[in-house]
C-alpha positions in Angstrom: 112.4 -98.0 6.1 108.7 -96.4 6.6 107.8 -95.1 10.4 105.2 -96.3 12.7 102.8 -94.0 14.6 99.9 -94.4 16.3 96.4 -93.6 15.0 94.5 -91.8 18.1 90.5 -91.7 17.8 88.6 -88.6 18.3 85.3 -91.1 18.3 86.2 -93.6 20.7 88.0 -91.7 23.3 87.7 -88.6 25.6 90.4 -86.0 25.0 92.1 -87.3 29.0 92.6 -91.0 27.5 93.8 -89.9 24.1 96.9 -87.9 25.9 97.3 -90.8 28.2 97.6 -93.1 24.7 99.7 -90.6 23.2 102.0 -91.1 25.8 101.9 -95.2 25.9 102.6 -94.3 21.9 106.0 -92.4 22.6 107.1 -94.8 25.4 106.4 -97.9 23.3 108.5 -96.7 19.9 106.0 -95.5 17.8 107.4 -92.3 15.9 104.4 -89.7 15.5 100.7 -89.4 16.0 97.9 -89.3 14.2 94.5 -88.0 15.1 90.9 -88.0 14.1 88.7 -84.8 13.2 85.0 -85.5 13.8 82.3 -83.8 14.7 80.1 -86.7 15.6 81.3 -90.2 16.0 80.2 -92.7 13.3 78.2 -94.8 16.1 76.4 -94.0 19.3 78.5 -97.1 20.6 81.5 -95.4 19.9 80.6 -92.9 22.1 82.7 -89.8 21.8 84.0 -86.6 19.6 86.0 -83.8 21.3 87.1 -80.7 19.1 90.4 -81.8 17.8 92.2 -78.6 18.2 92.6 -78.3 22.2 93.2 -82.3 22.5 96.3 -81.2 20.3 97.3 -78.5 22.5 97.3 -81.0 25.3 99.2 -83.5 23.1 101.7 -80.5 22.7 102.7 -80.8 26.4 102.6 -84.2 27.2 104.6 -85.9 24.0 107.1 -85.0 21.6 106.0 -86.4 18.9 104.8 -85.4 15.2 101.4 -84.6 15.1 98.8 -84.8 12.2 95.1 -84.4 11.6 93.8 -87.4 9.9 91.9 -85.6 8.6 90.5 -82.3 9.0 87.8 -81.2 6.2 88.0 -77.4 5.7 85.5 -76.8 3.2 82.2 -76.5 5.5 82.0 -76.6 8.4 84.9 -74.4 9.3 86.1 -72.1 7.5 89.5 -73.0 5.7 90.6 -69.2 6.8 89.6 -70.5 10.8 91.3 -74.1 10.1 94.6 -72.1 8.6 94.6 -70.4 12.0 94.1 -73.0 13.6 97.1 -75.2 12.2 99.2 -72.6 12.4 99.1 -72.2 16.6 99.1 -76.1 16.6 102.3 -75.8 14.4 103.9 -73.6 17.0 102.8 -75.4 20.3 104.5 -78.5 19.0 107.4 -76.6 17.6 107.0 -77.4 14.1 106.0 -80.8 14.5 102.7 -80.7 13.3 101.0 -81.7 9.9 98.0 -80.6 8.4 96.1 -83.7 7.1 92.7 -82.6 4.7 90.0 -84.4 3.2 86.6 -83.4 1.0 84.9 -84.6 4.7 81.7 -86.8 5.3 78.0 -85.6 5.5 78.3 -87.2 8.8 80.2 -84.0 10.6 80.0 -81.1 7.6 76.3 -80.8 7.5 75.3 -80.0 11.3 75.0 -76.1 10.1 72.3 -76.9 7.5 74.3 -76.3 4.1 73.8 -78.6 1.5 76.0 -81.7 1.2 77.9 -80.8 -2.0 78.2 -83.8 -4.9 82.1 -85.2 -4.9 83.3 -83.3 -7.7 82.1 -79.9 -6.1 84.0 -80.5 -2.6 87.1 -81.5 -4.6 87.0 -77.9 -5.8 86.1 -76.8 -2.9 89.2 -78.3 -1.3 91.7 -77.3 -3.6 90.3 -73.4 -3.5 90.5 -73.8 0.6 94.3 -75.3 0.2 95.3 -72.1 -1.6 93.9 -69.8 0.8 95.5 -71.4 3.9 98.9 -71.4 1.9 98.7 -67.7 1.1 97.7 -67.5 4.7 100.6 -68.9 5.9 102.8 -66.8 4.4 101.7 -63.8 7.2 100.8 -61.4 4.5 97.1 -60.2 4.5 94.8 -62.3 2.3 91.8 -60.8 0.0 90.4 -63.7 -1.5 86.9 -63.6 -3.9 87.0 -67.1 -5.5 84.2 -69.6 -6.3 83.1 -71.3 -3.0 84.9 -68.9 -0.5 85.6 -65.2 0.5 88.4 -64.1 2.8 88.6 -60.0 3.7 91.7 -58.9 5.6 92.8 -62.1 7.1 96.3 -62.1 8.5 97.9 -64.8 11.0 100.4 -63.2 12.9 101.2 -66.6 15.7 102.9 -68.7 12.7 105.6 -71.6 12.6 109.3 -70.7 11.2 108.2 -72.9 8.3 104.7 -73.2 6.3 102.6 -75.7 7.9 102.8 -78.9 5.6 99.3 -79.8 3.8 98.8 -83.6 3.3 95.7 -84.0 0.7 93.7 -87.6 1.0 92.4 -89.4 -1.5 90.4 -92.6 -1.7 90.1 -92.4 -5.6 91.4 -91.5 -9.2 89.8 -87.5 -8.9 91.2 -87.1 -5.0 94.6 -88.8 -5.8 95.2 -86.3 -8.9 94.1 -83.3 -6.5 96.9 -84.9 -3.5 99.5 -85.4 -6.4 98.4 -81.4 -8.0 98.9 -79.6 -4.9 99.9 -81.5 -1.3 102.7 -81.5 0.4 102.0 -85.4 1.0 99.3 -88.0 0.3 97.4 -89.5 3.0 94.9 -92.4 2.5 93.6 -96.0 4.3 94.2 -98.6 1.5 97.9 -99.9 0.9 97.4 -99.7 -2.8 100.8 -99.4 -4.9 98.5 -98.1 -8.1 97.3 -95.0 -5.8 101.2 -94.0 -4.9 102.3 -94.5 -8.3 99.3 -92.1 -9.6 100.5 -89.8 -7.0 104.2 -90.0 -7.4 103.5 -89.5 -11.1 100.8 -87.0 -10.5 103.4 -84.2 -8.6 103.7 -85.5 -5.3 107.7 -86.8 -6.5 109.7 -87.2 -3.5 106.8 -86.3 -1.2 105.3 -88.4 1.7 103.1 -90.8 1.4 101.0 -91.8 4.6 98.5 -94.8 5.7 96.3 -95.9 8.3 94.4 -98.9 9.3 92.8 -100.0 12.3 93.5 -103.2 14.5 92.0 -105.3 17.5 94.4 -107.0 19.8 93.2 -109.1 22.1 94.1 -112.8 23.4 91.0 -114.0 22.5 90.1 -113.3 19.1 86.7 -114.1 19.0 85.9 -111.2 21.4 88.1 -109.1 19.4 86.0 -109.8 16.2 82.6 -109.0 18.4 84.4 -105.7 19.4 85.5 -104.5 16.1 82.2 -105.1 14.6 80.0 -103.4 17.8 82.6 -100.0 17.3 83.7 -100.0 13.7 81.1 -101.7 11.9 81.1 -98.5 9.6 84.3 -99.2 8.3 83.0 -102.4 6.3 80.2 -100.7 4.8 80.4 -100.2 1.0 80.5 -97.3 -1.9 79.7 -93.7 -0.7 78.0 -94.6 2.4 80.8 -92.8 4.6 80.8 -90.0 3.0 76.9 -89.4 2.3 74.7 -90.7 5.5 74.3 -87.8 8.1 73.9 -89.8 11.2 74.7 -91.7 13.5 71.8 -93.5 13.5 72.3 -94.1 9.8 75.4 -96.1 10.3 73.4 -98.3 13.0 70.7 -99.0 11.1 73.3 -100.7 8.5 75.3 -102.7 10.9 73.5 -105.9 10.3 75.1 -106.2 7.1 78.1 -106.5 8.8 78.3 -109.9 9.9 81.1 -111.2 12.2 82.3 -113.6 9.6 83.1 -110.3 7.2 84.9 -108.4 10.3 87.1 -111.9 11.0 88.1 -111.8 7.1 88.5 -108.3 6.8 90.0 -106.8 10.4 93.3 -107.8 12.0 92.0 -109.4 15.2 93.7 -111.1 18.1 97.2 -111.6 19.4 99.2 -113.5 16.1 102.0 -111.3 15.9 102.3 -112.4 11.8 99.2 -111.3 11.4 99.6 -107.8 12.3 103.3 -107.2 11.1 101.3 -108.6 7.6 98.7 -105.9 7.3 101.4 -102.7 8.1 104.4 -104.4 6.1 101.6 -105.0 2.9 101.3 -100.7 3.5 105.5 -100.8 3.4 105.6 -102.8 0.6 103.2 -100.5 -1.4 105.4 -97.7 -1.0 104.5 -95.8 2.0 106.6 -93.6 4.3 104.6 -93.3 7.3 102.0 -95.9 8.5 100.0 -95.7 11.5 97.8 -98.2 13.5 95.1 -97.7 15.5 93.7 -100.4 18.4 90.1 -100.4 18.6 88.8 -101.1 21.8 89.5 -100.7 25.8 92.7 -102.8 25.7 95.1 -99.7 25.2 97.7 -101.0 27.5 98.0 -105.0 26.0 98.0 -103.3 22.7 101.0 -100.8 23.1 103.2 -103.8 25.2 101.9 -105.9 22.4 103.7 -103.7 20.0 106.2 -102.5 21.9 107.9 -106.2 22.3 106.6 -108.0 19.5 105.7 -106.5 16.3 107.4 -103.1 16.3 110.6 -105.2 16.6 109.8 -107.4 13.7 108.7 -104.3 11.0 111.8 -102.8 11.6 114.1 -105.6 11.1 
């Protein structure tokens, strides 16, 4: 049977409300945590993006549950020798209990320090070269490092985990899956798509896990709900490379009117029909995943986690 966690956003909430959701997550059953790495939100309605790496600190104290970056890029805008670090104290505070999701990124938060966006196939490399050097950093031996993309001089962690700090590799595609499959420790990626965990499976990844994510609105009225996902998450609807290319805000805003409420009602999980929402995580179950996580868009935190807590957590895990 898969686990349930909650899927905490960096872009919609201050770092004081995402420890306070954390915390309705524990007390309502879900079994780990998931949170967002921005540096800008996708929206100006959205509203926030605090650095990931203290809100984890915080989430250290106040929870006991798993914790994973979904996910940090380390290619660009940090440095995958700083993100190593990084992981490594966040996989101490929670006593091992901590996950290291990565992704190529988005244009959106990598380019704020004026390098150029690189082309898909160059931040694939780019990924797997910063994957090896955080491995070999967390090992505690001193790194020298003079490879294509990066270059690492006498870098040594000494505040590490007992273990290795796991690596989790998403993919949204063929190129990204093969790259999860070639060298995570898991698979992390939005779309419950059996084809994607076979490739993976097949690929290397074996007995490894395989995580996903997907974003609902609860709400008694549904209607609303459907307004709500659209004004906040529009960006989620929007086709192709968008996500990963536009380097604003703004950008996203500009194409929200091709979002129309009928597409959100089609596409999103809105309202309070329990079948409805035990349908969208149990179509995640039944495409093989191990670990699925949910995310409640919106200011109803508190009907959402009693929501879950008596009605559909108890069905997925009949």
């Amino acid at each position: 049977m898969p686990e349930y966690g909650y899927f905490l956003s960096c872009e919609e909430f201050a770092p004081a409300d995402l420890v306070e959701q954390a915390r309705m997550a524990e007390q309502s059953g879900f079994q780990s945590l998931w949170i967002s790495d921005h540096y800008h939100p996708w929206n100006d309605a959205q509203g926030q993006s605090p650095f990931v790496w203290p809100v984890i600190g915080a989430l250290s104290e106040a929870v006991s549950l798993p914790v994973e970056t979904a996910v940090t890029c380390p290619t660009v805008r940090v440095h995958p020798a700083v993100v190593a670090q990084a992981a490594a104290t966040s996989a101490v505070m929670t006593s091992g209990r901590f996950r290291l999701g990565v992704g190529t990124g988005e244009a959106l938060n990598e380019h704020i320090l004026g390098h150029v966006w690189p082309p898909a196939h160059v931040r694939l490399e780019m990924l797997e070269e910063a994957v090896q050097i955080m491995r070999r950093l967390f090992t505690g031996e001193e790194v020298n490092h003079r490879g294509t993309h990066y270059t690492v001089e006498n870098a040594r962690l000494y505040t590490l985990p007992e273990e290795p700090v796991a690596i989790d590799v998403s993919g949204f595609g063929p190129a990204a899956t093969s790259l999860a499959g070639r060298v995570g420790d898991g698979f992390v990626t939005m779309m419950p798509d059996a084809s994607m965990v076979e490739q993976f499976r097949k690929g290397g990844g074996g007995g490894k896990p395989v995580m996903g994510g997907t974003k609902v609105c609860y709400g008694a009225d549904r209607d609303e709900a459907v307004r709500t996902v659209r004004r906040l998450w529009a960006n989620q609807f929007l086709p192709g490379e968008m996500s990963q290319i536009l380097p604003e805000p703004s950008h996203f805003e500009q194409l929200q009117p091709l979002v129309t409420e009928d597409m959100v009602s089609e596409k999103a999980v809105c309202g309070d029909d329990v079948d409805e929402h035990v349908a969208a995580l149990s179509a995640f179950a039944e495409a093989g995943f191990d670990r699925i996580y949910v995310n409640q868009i919106g200011p109803d935190q508190r009907g959402f986690f009693d929501f879950y807590r008596t009605k559909v957590l108890p069905q997925l895990r009949e």
